[in-house]
C-alpha positions as CSV (number, residue, x, y, z in Angstrom):
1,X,113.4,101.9,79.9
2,X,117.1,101.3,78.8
3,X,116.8,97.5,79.1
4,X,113.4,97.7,76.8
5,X,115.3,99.8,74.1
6,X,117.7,97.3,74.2
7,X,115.4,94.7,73.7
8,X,113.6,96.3,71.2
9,X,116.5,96.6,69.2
10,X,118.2,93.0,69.5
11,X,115.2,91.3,68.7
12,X,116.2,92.0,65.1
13,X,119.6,90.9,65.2
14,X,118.5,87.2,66.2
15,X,115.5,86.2,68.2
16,X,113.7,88.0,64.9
17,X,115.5,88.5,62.1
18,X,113.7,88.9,59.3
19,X,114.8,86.9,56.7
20,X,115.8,83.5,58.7
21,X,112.9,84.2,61.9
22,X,110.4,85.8,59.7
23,X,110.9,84.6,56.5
24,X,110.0,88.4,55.1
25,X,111.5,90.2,52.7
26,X,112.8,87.1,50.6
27,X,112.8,88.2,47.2
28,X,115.6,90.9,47.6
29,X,117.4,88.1,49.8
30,X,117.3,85.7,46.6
31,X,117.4,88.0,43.7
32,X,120.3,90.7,45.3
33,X,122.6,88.8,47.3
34,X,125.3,87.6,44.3
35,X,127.5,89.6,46.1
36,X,128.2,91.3,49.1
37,X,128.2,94.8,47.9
38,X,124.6,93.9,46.9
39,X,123.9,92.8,50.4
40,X,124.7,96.1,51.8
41,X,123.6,98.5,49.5
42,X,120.0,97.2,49.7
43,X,120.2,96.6,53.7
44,X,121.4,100.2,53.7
45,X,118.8,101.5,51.8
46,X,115.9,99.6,53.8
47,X,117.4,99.7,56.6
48,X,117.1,104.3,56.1
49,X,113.5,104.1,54.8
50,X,112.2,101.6,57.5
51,X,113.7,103.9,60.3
52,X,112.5,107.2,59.1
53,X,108.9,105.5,57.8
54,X,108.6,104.1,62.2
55,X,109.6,107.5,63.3
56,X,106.9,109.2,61.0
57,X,103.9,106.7,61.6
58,X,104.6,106.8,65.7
59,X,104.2,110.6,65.4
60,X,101.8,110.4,63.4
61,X,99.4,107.3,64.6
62,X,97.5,109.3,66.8
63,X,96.2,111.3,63.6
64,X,96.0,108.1,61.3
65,X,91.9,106.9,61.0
66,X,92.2,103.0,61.4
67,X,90.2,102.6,58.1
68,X,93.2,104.4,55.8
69,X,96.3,103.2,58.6
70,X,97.5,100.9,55.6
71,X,97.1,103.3,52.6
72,X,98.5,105.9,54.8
73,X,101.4,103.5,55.7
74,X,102.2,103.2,51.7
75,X,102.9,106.6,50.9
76,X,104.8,107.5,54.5
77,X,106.9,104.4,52.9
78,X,106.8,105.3,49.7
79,X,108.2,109.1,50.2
80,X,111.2,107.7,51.4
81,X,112.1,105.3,49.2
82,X,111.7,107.7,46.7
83,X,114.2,110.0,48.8
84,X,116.4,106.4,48.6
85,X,116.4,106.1,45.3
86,X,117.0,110.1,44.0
87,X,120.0,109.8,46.7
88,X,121.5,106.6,45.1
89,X,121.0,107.8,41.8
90,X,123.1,111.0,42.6
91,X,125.8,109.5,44.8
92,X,126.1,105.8,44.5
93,X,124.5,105.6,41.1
94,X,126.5,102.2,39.8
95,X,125.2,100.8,42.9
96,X,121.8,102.0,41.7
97,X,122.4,100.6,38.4
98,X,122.7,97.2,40.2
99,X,120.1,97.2,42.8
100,X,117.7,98.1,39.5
101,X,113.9,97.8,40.3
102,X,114.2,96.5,43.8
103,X,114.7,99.9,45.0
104,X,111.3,100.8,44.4
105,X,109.7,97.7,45.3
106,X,110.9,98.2,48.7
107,X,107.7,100.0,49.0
108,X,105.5,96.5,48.9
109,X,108.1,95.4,50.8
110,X,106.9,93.0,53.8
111,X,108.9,94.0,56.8
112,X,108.5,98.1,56.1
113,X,104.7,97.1,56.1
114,X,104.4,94.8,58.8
115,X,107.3,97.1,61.4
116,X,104.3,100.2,60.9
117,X,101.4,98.0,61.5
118,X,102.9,95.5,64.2
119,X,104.8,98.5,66.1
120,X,105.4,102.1,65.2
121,X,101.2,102.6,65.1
122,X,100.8,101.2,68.6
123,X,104.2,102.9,70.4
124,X,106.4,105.9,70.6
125,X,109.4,107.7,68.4
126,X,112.0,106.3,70.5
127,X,111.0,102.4,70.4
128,X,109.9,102.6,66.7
129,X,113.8,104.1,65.8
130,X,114.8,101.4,67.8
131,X,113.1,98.5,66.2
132,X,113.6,100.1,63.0
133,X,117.2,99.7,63.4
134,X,117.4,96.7,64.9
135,X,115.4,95.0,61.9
136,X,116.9,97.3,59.3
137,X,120.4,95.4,60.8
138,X,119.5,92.1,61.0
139,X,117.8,92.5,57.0
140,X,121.6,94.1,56.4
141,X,123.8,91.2,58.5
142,X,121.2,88.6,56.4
143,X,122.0,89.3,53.0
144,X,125.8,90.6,53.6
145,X,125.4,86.7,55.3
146,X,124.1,85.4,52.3
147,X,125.7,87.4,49.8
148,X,129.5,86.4,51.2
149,X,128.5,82.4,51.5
150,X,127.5,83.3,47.5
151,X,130.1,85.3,46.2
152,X,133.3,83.4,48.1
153,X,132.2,79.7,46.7
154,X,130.7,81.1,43.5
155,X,133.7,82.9,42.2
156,X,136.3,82.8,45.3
157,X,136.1,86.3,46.0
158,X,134.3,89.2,48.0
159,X,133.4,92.5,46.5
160,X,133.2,95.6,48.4
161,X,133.1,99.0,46.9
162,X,133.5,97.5,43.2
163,X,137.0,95.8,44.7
164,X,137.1,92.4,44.3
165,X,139.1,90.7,47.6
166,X,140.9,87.4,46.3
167,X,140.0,84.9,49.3
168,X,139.9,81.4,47.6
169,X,143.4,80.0,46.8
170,X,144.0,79.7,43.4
171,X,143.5,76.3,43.3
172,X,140.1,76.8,44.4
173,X,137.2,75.5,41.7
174,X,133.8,78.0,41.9
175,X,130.8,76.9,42.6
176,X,129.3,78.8,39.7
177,X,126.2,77.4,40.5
178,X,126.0,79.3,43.8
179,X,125.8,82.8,41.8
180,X,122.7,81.4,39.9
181,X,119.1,81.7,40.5
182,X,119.4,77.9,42.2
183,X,122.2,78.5,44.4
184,X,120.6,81.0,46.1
185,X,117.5,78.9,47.3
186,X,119.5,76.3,48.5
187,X,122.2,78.6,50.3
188,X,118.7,80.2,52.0
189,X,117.4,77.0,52.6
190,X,120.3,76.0,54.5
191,X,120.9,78.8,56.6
192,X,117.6,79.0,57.3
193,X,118.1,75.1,58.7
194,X,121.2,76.1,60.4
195,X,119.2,79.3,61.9
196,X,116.1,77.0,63.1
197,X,118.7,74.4,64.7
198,X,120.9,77.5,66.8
199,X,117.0,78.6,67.8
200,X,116.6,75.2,69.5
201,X,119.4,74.9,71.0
């Protein structure tokens, strides 16, 4: 049972991370990870609603008709996103200002979708929390990833709680291409390279 759990869990953190494994939930990847702070903020907040959204459709699957699973899925989803984005907006609300409209699209998010249909409908509370947090991790680790690579050759720093962290020497030229639009397809398109080789190997 333990060595399942574990299982369950660490599949997110490599052999099925989302983003590079997947390829899901790509358009907060692209659009959020300019910085690090970014990164976290929206892993965080998926990472809560994709949790609580397994533990609720395991407990409730058995009382779920298979015609509405889906529609039910969306609101379950849904109610806690908007729980995410009233608690941001009364304790982290610059974050919030930054995160903008991605908050609620976490809703159509793929992953939130695809965890309720793939594996909290067909299995129990405890598995479901555990590959809720296990992909809610990996989706965090990806764009924190992402968002440092970014950040340090874009402008040569890292910023964490609204501090920037000088880490380039002052000699160092950004990259300010990396903090556009652009830069963040390649930087995916390479990891996801570098990803697909460490797979093979």
């Amino acid at each position: 049972m333990a060595k399942s759990l574990v299982q369950e869990f660490t599949k997110g953190l490599w052999k099925e991370i989302p983003p590079f494994r997947l390829v899901l939930g790509l358009c907060p990847t692209l659009a959020l990870t300019k910085t690090v702070e970014n990164g976290i903020g929206m892993g965080a907040a998926l990472t809560f609603v994709l949790v609580c959204s397994n533990i609720l459709v395991s407990v409730c699957r058995k009382l779920i008709p298979g015609k509405v699973r889906i529609a039910a899925f969306i609101i379950i989803i849904a109610t806690f996103v908007t729980i995410v984005e009233l608690a941001m907006q009364k304790f982290a609300y610059p974050l919030f200002l930054k995160l903008g409209i991605f908050i609620p699209l976490i809703v159509v998010n793929c992953i939130l979708l695809g965890r309720a249909e793939a594996f909290a409908y067909k299995n129990g509370v405890i598995p479901s929390i555990f590959d809720g947090l296990g992909m809610g991790i990996g989706f965090t680790l990806s764009l924190s990833a992402l968002g440092a690579i970014r950040e340090i050759f874009g402008t040569g720093f890292i910023t964490i709680w609204e501090k920037p962290i000088h880490v380039m020497s002052d000699a160092f030229v950004p990259f300010a291409f990396m903090v556009e639009a652009p830069g963040a397809f390649v930087c995916l398109g390479l990891m996801l390279c570098v990803m697909n080789l460490l797979g093979k190997k």
